[in-house]
N, C-alpha and C positions, 0 to 999 in steps of 0.2 A: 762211251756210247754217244756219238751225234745226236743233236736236239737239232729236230727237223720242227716245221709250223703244228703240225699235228699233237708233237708234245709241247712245246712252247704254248701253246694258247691257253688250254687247260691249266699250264703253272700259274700264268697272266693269270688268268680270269678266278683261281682259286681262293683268294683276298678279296676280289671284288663280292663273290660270294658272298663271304664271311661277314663282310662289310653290310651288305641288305641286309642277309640274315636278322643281324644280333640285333639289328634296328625294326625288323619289325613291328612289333608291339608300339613305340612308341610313333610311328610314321603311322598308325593305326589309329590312336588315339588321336593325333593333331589333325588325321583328316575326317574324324566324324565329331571329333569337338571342336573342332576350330575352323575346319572348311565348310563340313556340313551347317555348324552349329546344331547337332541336335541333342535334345536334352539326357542326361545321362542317368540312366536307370531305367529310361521306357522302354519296353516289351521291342518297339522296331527298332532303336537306339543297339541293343545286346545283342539283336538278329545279324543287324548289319554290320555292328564291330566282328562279331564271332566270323563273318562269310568272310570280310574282308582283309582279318588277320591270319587264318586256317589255308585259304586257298592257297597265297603264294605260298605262304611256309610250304605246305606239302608238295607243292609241286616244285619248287628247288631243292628241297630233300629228294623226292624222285629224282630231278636230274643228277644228284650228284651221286647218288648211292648208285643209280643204275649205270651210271657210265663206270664206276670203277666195277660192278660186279657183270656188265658185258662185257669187259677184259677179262675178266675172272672165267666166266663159260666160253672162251675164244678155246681154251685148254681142255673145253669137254663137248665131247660129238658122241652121236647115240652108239657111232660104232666101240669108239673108247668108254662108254660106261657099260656097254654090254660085254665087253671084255673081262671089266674089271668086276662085275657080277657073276659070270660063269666060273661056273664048279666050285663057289661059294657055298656052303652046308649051313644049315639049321641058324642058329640066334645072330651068327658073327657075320652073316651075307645080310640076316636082315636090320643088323648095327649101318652095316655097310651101305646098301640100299638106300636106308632111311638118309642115311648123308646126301649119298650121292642126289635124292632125290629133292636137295636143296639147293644145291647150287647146279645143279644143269637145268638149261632153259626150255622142261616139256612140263605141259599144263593137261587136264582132266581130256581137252582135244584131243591130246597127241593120244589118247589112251590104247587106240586099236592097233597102228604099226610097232607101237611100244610091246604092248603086249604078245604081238605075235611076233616079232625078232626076238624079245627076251625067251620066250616058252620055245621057236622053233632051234632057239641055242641051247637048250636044256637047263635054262636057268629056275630054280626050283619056283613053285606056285607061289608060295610065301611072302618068298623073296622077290615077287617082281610085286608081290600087292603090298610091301611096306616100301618100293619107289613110289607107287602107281598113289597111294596115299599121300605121300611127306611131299611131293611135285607140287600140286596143286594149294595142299594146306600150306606148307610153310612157304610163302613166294615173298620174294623181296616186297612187294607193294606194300602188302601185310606190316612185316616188320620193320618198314620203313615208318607206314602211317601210327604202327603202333608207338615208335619210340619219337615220333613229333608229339604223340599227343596224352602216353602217360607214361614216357621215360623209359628208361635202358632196361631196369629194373622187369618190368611189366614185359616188354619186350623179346627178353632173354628166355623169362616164365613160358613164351607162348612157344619159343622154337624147341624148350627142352620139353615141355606137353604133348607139342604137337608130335615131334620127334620118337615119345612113346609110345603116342595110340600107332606111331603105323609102323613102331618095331613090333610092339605086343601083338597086334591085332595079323600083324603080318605071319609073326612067329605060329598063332593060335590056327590063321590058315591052313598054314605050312601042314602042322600037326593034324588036323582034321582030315588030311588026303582028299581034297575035294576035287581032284584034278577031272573026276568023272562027270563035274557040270559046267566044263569045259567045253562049248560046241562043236566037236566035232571036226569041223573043217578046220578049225583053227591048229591043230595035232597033223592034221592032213597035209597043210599050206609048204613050203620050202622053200623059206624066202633067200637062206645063199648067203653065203658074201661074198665081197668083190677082192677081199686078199689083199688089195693094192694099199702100200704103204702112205699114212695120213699125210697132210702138205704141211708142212711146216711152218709157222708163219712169222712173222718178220714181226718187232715191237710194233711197227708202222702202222702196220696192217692191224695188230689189236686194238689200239688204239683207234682206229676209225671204225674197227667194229664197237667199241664204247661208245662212239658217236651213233650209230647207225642203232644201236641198243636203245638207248635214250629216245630217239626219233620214231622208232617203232615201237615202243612199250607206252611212253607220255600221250602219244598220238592216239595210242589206244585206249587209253586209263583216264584221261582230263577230264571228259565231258563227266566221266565216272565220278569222279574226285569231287566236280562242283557239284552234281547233283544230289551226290552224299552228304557235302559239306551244306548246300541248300536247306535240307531235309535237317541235318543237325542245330541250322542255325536258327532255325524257326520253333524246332523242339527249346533250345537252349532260351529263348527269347520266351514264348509263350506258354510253356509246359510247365504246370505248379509242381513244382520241388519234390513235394509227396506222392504225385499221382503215377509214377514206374514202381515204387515203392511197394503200393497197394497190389502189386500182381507180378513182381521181378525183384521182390528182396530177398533176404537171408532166411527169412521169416517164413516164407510162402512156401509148403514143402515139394508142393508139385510146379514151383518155379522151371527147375535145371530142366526137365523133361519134357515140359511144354514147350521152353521155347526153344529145345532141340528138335520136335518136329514138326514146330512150324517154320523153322530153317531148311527142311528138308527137301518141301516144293518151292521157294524161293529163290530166284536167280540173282545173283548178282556176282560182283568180283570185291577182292578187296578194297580196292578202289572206291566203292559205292558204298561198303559195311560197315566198315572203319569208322567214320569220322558219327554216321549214326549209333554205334556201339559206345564213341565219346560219350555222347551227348546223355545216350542212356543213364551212363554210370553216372553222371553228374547230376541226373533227377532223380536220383536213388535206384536204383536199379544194381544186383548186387553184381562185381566183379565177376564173382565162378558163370553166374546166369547168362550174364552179357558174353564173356567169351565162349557159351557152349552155345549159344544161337550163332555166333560167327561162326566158330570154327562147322557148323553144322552147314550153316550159306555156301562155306567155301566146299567145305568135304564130300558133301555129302548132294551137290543141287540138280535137281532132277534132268537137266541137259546131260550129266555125266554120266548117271544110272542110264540112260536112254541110250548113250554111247556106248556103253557096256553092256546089253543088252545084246548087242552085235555077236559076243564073242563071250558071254557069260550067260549060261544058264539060269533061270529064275532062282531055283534053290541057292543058287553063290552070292548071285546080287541081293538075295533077301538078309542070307551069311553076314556077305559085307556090310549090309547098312545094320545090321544088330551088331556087328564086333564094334565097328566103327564107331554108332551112336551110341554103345553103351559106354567107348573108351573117352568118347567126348562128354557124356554125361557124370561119369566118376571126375572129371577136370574138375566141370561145374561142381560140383556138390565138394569138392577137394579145397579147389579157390575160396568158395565161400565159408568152408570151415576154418580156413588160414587167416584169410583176410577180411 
């Protein structure tokens, strides 16, 4: 294969990476003890080292995770994953689903063209709500901020979690035959296809769409990122040790459920969740809790029930946010008993 500039630069610059990377912590240190000089242990001292070691790390994690995995979605188009979902039956469309609906690039937005291509292909109820789930919950940002900030391990937990509630929850749909609060028009619509064979695309052309990936995803998530990491770094800095503890621990039995639905009218993206979910766990605040208020942010936030509202019936969308928050709230309560 030719090495044109487009792959050539990315090999360049993949060392230089590595090179920041592993240094950050310590180029952290030298610039708020030794440039700053400010003194080590004060409440602004902790705020500003956390902002100003978190930030770039995450967002060179973003750039490099997301440029390999917009190569990775260059290979998936809505027409190619509605393909590979029709006349898929019962638990193994909604295995399937759930996959697919992590590595191709539609979010809680895309919900209504999603939904009405998949339904007017015959692709079963279940199985478009264990995509229309795992999209939005499990998105690289997520697993990206998750594995900067408490490892592979934690990381992995949340894709094979998240990956059930929207098998289960999809499968229970399935089962329930709810198709009848379905609106209407959406059964009516015949959206078609166009038959014409996908383009095929050149390594070349992947490749610049991993750049074009990064460019529109970092552009959109940054401001997100600081103002999460903002938020975390002043919890981190000023927040007594004990005090999440007293209302977010192992201890609290109406912890996991509480703070599932107060995730529920809550907007934000992972982006913004994340580095405040850090921060949590580090002032005591218990593991299962913390991640079923996120995962509840992401899954579950009331822009997307609004958006589904469009094209779902009250009785479904009410369905959904009980299968959903209940599968989020067995996590929480599950986590906390493991760990």
């Amino acid at each position: 294969m030719k090495l044109n500039r487009n792959t050539i630069i990315p090999i360049l610059l993949l060392p230089v990476w590595y090179g920041i990377y592993t240094n950050l912590q310590p180029a952290t240190d030298w610039f708020v003890d030794s440039v700053l000089g400010m003194v080590k242990g004060a409440p602004l001292t902790e705020t500003l080292r956390f902002f100003v070691f978190e930030f770039p790390k995450v967002l060179m994690l973003l750039v490099l995770i997301i440029f390999f995995v917009g190569i990775l979605r260059s290979f998936f188009t809505p027409e190619r994953t509605r393909k590979v979902l029709e006349g898929k039956k019962t638990f193994t469309g909604n295995v399937m689903a759930a996959m697919l609906g992590i590595v191709t690039p539609f979010c809680s937005c895309s919900a209504i063209p999603l939904f009405l291509g998949f339904v007017e292909s015959g692709v079963p109820l279940g199985i478009t709500f264990s995509f229309l789930i795992a999209a939005p919950m499990i998105n690289e940002v997520a697993v990206i901020l998750l594995y900067g900030m408490f490892g592979w391990q934690t990381a992995l937990l949340y894709v094979l979690t998240g990956l059930l509630i929207a098998i289960v929850a999809g499968w229970i749909i399935g089962k329930l035959k709810l198709e009848k609060w379905v609106e209407d028009w959406v059964y009516a619509s015949h959206l078609g296809n166009s038959g014409s064979e996908e383009e095929k695309l050149t390594f070349d052309v992947r490749i610049r769409m991993g750049y074009e990936a990064v460019k529109e995803i970092v552009g959109k998530v940054w401001l997100y990122v600081a103002l999460g990491i903002a938020v975390g770094a002043g919890a981190h800095g000023y927040v007594p040790a004990d005090f999440m503890a007293s209302f977010m621990g192992k201890d609290v039995w109406y912890a996991v459920p509480l703070s599932t639905l107060i995730g529920i009218p809550l907007y934000s993206n992972a982006a913004g969740i994340v580095p405040i979910v850090s921060v949590l766990i580090e002032k005591g605040a218990a593991l299962g809790t913390s991640l079923s208020f996120m995962m509840s942010v992401i899954a579950l936030s009331l822009p997307e029930l609004i958006i589904l509202r469009k094209v779902l019936k009250l009785p479904l969308i009410f369905t959904f946010i009980g299968i959903v928050g209940g599968g989020i709230m067995i996590v929480g309560f599950l986590f906390n008993l493991i760990f």
